[in-house]
C-alpha positions as CSV (number, residue, x, y, z in Angstrom):
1,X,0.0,0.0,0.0
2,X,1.1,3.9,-0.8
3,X,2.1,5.6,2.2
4,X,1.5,9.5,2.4
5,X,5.2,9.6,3.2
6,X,5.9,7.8,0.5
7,X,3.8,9.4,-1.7
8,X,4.6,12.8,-1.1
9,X,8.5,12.0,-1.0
10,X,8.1,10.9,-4.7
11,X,6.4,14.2,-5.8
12,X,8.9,16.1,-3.9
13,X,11.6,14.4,-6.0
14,X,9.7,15.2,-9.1
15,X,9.3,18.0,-8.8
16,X,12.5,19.4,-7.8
17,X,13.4,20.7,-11.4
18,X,10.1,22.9,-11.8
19,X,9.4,24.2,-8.8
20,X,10.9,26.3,-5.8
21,X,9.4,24.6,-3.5
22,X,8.4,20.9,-4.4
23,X,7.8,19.8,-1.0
24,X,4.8,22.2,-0.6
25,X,3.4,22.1,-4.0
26,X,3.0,17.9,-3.0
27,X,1.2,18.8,0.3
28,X,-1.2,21.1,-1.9
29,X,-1.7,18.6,-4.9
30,X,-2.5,16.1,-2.1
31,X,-4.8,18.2,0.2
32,X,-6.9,18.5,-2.6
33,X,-7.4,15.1,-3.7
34,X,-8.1,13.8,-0.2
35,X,-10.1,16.9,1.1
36,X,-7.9,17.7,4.0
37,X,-6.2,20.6,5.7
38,X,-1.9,19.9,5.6
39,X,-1.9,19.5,9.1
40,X,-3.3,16.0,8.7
41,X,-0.5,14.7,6.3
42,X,2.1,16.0,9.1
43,X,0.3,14.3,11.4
44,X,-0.6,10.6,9.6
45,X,2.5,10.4,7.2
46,X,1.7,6.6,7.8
47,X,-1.9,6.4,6.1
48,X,-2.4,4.7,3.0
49,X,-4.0,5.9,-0.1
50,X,-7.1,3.9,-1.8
51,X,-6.5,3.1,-5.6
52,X,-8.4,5.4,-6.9
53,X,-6.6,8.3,-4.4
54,X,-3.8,7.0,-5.8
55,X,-4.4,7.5,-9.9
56,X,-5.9,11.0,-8.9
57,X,-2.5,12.0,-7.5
58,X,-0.7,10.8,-9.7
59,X,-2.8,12.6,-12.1
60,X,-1.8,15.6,-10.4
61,X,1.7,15.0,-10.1
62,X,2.6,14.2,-13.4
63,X,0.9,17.2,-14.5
64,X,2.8,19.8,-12.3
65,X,6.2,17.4,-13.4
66,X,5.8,18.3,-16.8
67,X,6.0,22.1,-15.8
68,X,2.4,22.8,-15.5
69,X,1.8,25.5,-12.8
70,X,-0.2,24.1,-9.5
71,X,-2.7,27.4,-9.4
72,X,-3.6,26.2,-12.9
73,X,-4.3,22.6,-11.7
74,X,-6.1,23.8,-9.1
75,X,-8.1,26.3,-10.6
76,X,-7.4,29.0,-7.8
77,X,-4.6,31.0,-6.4
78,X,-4.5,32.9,-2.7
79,X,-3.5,36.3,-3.3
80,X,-3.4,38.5,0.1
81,X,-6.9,36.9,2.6
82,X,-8.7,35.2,-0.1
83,X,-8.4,32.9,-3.3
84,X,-8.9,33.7,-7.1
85,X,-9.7,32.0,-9.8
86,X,-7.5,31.4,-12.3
87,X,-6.8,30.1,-15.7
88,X,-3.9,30.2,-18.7
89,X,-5.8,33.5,-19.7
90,X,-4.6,35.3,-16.8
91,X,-1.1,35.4,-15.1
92,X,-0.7,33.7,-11.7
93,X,-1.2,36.2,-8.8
94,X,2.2,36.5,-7.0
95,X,3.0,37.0,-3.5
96,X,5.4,40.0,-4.3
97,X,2.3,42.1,-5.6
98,X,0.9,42.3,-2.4
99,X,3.3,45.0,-1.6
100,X,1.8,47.6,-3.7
101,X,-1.9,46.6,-2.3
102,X,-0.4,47.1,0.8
103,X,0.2,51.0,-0.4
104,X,-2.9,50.8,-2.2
105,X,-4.9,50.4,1.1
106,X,-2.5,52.6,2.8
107,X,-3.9,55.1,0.3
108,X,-7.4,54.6,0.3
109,X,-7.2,54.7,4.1
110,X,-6.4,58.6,4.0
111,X,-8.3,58.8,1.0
112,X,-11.1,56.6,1.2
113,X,-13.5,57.7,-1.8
114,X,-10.7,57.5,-4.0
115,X,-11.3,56.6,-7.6
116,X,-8.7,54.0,-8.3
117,X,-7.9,51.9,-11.4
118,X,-5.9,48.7,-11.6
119,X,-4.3,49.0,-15.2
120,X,-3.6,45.4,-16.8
121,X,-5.8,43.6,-13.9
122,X,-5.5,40.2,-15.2
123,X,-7.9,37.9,-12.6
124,X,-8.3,40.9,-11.2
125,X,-6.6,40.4,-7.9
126,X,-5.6,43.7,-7.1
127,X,-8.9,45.0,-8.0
128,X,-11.2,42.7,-6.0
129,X,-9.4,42.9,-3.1
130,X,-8.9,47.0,-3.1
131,X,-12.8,46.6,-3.5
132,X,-13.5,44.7,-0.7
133,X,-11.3,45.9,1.9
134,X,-11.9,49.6,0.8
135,X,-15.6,49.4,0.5
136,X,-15.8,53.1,-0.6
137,X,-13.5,53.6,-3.1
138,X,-14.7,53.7,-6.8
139,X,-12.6,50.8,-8.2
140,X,-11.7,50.1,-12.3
141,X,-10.1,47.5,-13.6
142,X,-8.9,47.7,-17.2
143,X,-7.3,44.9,-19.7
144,X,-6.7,44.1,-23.1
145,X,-7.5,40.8,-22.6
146,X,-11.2,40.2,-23.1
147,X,-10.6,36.7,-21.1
148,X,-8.7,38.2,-18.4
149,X,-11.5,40.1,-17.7
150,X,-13.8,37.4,-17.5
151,X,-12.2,35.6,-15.6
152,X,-11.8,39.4,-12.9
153,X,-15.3,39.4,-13.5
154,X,-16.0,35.9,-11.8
155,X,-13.8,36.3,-9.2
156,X,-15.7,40.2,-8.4
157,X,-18.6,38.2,-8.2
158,X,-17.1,35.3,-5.9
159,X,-16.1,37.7,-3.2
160,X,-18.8,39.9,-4.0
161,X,-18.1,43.0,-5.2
162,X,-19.0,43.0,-8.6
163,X,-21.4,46.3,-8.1
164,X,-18.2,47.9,-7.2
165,X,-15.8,47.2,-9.8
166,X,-16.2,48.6,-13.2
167,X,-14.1,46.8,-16.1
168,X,-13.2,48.3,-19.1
169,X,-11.3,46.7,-22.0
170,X,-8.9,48.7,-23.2
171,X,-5.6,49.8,-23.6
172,X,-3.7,50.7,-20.5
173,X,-5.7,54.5,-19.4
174,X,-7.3,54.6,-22.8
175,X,-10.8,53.7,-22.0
176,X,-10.8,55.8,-18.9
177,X,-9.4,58.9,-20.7
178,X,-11.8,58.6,-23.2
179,X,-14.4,58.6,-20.8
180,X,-13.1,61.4,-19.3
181,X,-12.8,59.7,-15.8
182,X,-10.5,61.0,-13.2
183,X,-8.1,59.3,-10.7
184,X,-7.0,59.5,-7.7
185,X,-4.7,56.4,-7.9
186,X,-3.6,54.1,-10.2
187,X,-2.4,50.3,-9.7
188,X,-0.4,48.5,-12.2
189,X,1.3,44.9,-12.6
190,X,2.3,45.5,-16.2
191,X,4.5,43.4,-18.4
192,X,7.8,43.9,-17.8
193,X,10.3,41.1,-19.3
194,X,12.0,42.7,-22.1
195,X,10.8,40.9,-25.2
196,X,14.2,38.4,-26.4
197,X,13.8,37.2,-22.8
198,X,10.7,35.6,-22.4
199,X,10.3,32.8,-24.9
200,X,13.6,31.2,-22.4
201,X,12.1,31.6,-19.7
202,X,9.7,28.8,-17.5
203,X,6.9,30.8,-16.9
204,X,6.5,31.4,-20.5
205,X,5.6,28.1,-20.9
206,X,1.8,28.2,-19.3
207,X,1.2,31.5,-18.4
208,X,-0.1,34.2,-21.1
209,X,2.8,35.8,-23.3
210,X,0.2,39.4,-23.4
211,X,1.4,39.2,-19.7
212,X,4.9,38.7,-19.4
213,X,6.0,40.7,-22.6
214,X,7.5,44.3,-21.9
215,X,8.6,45.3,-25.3
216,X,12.4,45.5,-26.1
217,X,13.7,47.1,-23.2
218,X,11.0,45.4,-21.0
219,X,9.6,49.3,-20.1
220,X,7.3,49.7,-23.2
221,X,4.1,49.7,-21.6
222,X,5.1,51.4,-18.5
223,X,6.9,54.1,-20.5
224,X,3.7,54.6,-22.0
225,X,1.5,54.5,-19.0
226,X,3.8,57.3,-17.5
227,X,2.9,59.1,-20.7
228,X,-0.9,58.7,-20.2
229,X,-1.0,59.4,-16.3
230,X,-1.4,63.2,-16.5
231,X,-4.5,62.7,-18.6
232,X,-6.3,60.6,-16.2
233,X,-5.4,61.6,-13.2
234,X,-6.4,64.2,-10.9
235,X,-3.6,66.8,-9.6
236,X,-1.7,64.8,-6.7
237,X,-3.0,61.7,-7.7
238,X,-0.2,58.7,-6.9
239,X,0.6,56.2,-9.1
240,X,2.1,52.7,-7.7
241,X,3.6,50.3,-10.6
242,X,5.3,46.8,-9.8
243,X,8.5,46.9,-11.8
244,X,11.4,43.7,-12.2
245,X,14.3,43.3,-10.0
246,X,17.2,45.6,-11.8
247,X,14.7,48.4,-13.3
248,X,14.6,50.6,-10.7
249,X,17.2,53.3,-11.9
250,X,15.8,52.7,-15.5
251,X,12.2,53.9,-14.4
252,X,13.4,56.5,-12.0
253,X,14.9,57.6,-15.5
254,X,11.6,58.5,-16.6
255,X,9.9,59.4,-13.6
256,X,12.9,60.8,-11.3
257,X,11.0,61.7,-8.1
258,X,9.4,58.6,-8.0
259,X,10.2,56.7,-4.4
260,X,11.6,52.9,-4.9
261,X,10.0,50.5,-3.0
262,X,11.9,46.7,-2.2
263,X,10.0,43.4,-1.6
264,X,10.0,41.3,1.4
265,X,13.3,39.6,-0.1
266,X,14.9,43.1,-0.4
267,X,14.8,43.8,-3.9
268,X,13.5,46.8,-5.7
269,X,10.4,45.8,-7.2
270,X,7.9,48.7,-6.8
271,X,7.3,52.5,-7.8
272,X,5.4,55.1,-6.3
273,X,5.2,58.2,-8.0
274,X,2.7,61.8,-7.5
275,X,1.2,62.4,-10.6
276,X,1.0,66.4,-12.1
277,X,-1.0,68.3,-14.4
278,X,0.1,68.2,-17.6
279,X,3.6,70.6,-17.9
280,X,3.6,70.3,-14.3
């Protein structure tokens, strides 16, 4: 008989070459086929699988071996207090990003009928959860991606705040300029692997290309973003944008009084800048 030791220490192995952390991603896969919290496989390494617990791990595992990303197995991601939805439309919600909500809600808490957007939402992570622990603020969340916004539209609706979030396809400000709405803070996550460098990399593999994709120098969209904030924001309005480890001095380039922000591993991954009229 399959021990959960046993079991798991087989995953583990396998997954070793995709994963960080292969020892957790085997607990998750196996919490979900059995219905239980972790703490039980610490506590009953010794139990057995059934046949058919078995083949559904294995199912799993083999899966997640090959490279395939466990919040796409599963279906759902924890981003912050709750879990999103997710699928290959939309890029896996990362730990890292809860920094700028972090400033986000810092925000809204001295500001709280803000008018915020979340530029390139994706499943809409940032968006949802601004919504609901800011329950005043006026929150948009834009994307190019019509299925991106789906799928930010189901998870508005799963943690229900779906009266409070308007979604706009679009690209980047665009649809908000054009409707002549104006901010008081804008969130964005937006691509920012510089173009040559993506097709090597391992997340390229499953999660959407639209995402990861910066342009050549990995700042296209954000260069352009910069452009667009004085048009849709209000005087003083801040601006917070996620950026990748080394860009920092290239994005205080274009925006030199912005404030650098690190991560909780210490690197620079975050902007915050005050936005200015036009000229100003």
């Amino acid at each position: 008989m399959l021990t959960l030791r046993d079991a798991l220490n087989d995953a583990s192995r396998r997954f070793a070459p995709v994963s960080e952390s292969p020892g957790l991603d085997a607990h998750v896969l196996m919490c979900e086929v059995l219905g239980v919290e972790r703490s039980y496989l610490l506590a009953h390494p010794e139990a057995t699988l059934t046949g058919d617990q078995a083949a559904r791990f294995e199912a799993l595992v083999a899966r997640h071996a090959g490279g395939e990303p466990v919040a796409y197995i599963l279906g759902r991601r924890g981003f912050y207090d709750r879990d999103f939805l997710v699928t290959p439309d939309v890029l896996i919600p990362r730990p890292e990003t809860e920094l700028l909500l972090e400033r986000a809600l810092a925000f809204t808490r001295r500001q709280p009928t803000a008018a915020v957007a979340d530029v390139g939402t994706g499943s809409g992570a940032l968006a949802v959860t601004l919504a609901a622990q800011a329950p005043q603020t006026q929150v948009y969340a834009v994307d190019v991606s019509e299925k991106a916004l789906d799928v930010a539209r189901q998870n508005a609706a799963l943690h229900g705040v779906a009266d409070r979030v308007v979604f706009l396809r679009g690209d980047l400000l665009a649809p908000l300029i054009e409707r002549q709405i104006r901010l008081d803070l804008v969130m964005a996550n937006l691509p920012y692997i510089a173009s040559d460098e993506v097709p090597h990399l391992a997340v390229s593999r499953h999660e959407p290309t639209l995402a990861l994709d910066g342009g050549a120098d990995g700042l296209a969209l954000i260069r352009r973003l910069l452009a667009q904030l004085p048009q849709a924001c209000r005087p003083g309005a801040r601006a917070l944008l996620e950026i990748g480890a080394g860009q920092s001095a290239a994005v205080q380039a274009l925006a030199p009084d912005a404030e650098v922000y690190q991560d909780y591993a210490g690197l620079e991954r975050m902007v915050e800048l005050v936005v200015f009229e036009v000229g100003g």
